[in-house]
N, CA, C and O atoms as a GROMACS GRO file, in nm:
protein
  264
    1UNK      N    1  -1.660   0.146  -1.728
    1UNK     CA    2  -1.736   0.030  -1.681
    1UNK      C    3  -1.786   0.048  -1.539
    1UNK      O    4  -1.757   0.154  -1.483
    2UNK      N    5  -1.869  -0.056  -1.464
    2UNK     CA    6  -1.900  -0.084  -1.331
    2UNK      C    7  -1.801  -0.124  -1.264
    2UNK      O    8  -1.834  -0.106  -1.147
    3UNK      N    9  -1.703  -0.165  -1.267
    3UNK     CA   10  -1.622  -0.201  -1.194
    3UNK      C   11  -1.558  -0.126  -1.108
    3UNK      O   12  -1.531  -0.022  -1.169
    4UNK      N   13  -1.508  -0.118  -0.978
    4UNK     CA   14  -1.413  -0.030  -0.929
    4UNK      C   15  -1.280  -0.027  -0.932
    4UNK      O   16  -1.219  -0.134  -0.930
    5UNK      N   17  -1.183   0.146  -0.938
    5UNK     CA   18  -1.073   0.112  -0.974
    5UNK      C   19  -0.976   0.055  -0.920
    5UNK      O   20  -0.950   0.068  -0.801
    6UNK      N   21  -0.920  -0.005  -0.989
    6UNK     CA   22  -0.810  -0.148  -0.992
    6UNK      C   23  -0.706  -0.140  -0.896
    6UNK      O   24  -0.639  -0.242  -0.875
    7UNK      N   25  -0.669   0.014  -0.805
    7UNK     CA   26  -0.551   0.002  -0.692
    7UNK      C   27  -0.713  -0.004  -0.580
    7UNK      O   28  -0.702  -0.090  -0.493
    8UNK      N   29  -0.765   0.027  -0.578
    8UNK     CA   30  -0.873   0.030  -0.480
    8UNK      C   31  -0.891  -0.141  -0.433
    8UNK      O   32  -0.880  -0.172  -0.314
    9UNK      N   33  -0.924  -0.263  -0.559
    9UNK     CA   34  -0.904  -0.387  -0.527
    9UNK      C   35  -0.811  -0.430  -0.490
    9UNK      O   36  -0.813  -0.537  -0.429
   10UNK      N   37  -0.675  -0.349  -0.518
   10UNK     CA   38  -0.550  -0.384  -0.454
   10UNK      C   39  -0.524  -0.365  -0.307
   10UNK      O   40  -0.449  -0.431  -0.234
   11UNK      N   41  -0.599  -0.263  -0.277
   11UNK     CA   42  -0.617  -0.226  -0.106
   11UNK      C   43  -0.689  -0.297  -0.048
   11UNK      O   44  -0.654  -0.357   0.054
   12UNK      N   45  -0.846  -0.307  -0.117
   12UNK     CA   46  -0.870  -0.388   0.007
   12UNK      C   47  -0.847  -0.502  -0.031
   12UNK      O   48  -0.816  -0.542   0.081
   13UNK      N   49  -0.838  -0.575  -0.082
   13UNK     CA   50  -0.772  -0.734  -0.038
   13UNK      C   51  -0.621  -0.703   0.003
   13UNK      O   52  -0.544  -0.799   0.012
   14UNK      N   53  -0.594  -0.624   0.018
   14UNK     CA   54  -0.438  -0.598   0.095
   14UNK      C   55  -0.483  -0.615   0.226
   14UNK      O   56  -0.450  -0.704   0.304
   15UNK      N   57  -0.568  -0.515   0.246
   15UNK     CA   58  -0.595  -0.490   0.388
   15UNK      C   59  -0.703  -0.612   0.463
   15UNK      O   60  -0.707  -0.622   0.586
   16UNK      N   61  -0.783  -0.696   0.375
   16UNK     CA   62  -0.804  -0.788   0.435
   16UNK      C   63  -0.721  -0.915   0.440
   16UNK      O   64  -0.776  -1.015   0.486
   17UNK      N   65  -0.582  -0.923   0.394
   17UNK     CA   66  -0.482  -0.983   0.379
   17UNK      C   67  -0.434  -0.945   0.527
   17UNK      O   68  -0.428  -1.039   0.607
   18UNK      N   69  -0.411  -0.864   0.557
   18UNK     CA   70  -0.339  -0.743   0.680
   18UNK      C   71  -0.427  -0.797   0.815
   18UNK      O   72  -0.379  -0.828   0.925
   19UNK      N   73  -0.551  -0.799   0.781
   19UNK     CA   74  -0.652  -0.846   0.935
   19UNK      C   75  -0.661  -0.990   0.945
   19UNK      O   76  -0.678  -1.043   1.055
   20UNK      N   77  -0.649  -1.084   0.801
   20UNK     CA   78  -0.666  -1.223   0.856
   20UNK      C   79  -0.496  -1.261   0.918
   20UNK      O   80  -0.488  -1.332   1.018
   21UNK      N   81  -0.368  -1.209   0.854
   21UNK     CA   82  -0.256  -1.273   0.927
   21UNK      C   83  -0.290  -1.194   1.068
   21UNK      O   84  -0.267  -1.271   1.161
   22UNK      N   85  -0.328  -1.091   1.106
   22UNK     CA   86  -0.303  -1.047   1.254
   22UNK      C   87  -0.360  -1.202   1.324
   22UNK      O   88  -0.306  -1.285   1.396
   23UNK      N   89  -0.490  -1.190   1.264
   23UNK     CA   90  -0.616  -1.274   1.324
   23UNK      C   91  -0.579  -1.413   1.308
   23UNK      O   92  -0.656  -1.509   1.320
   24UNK      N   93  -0.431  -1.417   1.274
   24UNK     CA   94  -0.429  -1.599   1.288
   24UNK      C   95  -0.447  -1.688   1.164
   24UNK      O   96  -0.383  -1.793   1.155
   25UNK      N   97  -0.537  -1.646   1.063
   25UNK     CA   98  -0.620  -1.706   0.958
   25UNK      C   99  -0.516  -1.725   0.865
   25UNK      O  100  -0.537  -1.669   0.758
   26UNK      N  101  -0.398  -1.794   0.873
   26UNK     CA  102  -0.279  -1.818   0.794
   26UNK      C  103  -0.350  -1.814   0.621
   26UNK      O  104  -0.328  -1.737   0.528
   27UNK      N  105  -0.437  -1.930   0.632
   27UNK     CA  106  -0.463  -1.957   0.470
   27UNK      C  107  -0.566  -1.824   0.409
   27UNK      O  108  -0.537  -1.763   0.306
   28UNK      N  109  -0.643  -1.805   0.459
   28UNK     CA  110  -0.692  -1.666   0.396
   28UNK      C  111  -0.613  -1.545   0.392
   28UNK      O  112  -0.633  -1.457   0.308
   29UNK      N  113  -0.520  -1.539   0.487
   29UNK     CA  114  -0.454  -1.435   0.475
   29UNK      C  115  -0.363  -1.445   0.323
   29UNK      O  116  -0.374  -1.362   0.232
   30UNK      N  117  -0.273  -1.561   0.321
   30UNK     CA  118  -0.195  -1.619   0.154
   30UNK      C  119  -0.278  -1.590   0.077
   30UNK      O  120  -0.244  -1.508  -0.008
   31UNK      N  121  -0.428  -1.644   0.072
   31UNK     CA  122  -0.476  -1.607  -0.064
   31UNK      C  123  -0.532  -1.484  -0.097
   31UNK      O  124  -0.564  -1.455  -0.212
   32UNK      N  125  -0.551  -1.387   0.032
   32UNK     CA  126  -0.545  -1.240  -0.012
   32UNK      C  127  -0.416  -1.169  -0.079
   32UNK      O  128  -0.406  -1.088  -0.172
   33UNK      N  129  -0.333  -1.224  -0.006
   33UNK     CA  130  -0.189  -1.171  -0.056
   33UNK      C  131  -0.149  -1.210  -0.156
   33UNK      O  132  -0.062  -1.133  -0.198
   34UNK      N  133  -0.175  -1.329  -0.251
   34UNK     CA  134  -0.187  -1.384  -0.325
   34UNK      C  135  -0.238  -1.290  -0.447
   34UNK      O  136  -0.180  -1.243  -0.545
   35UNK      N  137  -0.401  -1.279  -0.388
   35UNK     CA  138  -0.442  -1.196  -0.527
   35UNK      C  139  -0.380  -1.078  -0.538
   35UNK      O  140  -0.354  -1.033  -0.649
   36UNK      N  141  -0.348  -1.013  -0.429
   36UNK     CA  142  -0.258  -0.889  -0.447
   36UNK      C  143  -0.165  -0.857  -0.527
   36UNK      O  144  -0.145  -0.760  -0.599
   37UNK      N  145  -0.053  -1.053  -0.479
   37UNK     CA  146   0.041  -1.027  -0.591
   37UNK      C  147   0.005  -1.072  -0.747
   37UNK      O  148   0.084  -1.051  -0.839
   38UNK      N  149  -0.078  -1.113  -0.759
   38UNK     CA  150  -0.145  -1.143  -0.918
   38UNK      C  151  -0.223  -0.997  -0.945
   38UNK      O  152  -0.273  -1.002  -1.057
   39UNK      N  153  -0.244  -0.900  -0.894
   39UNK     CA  154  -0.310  -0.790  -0.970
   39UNK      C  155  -0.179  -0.749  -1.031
   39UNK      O  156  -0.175  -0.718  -1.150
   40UNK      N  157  -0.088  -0.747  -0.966
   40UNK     CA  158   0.040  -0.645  -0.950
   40UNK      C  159   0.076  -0.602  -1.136
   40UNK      O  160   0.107  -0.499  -1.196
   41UNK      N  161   0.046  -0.764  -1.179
   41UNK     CA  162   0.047  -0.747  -1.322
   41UNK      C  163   0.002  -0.651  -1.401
   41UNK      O  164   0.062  -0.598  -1.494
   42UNK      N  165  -0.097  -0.631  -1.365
   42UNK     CA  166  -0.185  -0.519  -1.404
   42UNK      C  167  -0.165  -0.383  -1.386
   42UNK      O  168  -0.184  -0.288  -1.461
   43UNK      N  169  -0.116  -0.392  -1.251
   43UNK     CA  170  -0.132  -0.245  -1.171
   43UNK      C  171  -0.043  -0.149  -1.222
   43UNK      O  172   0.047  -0.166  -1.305
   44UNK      N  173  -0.090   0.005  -1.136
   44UNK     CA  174   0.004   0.111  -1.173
   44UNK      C  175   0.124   0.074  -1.105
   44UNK      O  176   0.146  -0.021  -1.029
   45UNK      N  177   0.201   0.173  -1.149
   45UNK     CA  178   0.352   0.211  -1.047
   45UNK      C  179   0.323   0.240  -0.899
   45UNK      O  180   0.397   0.220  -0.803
   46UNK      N  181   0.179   0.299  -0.904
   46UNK     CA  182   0.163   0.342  -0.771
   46UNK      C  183   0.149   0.239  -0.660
   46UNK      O  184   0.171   0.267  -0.543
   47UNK      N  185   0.120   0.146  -0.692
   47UNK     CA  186   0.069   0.040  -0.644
   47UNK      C  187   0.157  -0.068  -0.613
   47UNK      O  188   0.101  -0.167  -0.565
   48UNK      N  189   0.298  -0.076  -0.630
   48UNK     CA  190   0.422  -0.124  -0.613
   48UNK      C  191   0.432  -0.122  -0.478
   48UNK      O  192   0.414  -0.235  -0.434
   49UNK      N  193   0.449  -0.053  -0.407
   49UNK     CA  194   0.438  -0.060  -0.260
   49UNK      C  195   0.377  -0.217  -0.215
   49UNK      O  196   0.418  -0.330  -0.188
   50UNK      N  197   0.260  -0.146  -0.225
   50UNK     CA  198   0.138  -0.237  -0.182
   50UNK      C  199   0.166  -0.392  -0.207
   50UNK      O  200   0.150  -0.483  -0.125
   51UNK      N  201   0.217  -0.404  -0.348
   51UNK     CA  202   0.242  -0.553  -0.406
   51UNK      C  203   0.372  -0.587  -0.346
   51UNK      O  204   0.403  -0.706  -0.342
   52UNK      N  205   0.426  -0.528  -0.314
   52UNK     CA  206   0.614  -0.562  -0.242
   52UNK      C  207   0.593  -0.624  -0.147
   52UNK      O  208   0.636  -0.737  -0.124
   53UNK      N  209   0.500  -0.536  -0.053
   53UNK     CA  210   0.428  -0.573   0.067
   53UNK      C  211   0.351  -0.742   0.100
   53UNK      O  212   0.346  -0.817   0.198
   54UNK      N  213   0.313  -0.745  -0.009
   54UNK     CA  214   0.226  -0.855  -0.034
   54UNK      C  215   0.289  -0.997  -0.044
   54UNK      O  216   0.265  -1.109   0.002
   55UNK      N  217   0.408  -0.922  -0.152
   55UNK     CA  218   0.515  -1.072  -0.191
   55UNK      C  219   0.648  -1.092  -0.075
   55UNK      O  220   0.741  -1.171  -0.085
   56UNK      N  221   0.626  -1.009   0.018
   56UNK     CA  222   0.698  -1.043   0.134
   56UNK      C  223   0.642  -1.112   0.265
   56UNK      O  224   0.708  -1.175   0.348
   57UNK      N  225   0.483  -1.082   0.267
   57UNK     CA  226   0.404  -1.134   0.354
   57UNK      C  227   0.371  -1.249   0.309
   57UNK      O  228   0.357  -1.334   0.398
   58UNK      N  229   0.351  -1.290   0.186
   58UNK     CA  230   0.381  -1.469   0.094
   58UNK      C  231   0.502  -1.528   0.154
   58UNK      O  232   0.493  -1.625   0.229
   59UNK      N  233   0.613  -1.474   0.124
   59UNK     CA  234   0.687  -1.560   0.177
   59UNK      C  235   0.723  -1.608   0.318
   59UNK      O  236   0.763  -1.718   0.356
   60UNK      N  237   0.685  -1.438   0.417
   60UNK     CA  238   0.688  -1.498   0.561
   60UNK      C  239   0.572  -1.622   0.629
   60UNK      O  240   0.596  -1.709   0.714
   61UNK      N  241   0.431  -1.588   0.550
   61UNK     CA  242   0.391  -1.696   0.584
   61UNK      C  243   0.406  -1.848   0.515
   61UNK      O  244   0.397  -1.947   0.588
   62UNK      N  245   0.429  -1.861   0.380
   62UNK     CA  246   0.477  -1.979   0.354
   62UNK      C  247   0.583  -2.066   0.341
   62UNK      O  248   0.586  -2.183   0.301
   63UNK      N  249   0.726  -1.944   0.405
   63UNK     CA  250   0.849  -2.004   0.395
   63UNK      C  251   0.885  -2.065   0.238
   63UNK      O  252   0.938  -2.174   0.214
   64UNK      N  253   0.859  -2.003   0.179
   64UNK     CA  254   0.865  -1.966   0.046
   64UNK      C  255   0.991  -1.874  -0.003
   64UNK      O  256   0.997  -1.765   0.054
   65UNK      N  257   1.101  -1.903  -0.107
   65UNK     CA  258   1.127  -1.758  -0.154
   65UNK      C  259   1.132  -1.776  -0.299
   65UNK      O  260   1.140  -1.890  -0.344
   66UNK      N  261   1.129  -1.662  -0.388
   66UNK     CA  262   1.133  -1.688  -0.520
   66UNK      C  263   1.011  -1.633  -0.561
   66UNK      O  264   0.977  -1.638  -0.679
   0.00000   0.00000   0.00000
């Protein structure tokens, strides 16, 4: 298909997850991290990192656990 591959969308909305918490942007930053952790479903093994990452930066910013 056209689409690009599926750890590649996992990066960059990781990484624009990564520049809005530096930058302050609490709620955009959650819902990057967010989709991160909803690809995870999908994703390879390789890509575990990345999503660990993601569901730990969820909970530091929303005081969240679970």
């Amino acid at each position: 298909g056209d689409r690009p591959p599926h750890g590649l969308q996992v990066v960059v909305a990781l990484e624009w997850a990564r520049l809005n918490e530096r930058l302050g942007n609490r709620d955009t930053a959650i819902d990057a991290y967010g989709l991160v952790a909803d690809m995870w479903q999908h994703a390879d093994d390789l890509l575990q990192s990345f999503v660990s990452e993601a569901r730990e930066a969820l909970q530091r910013l929303t005081g969240e656990s679970g």
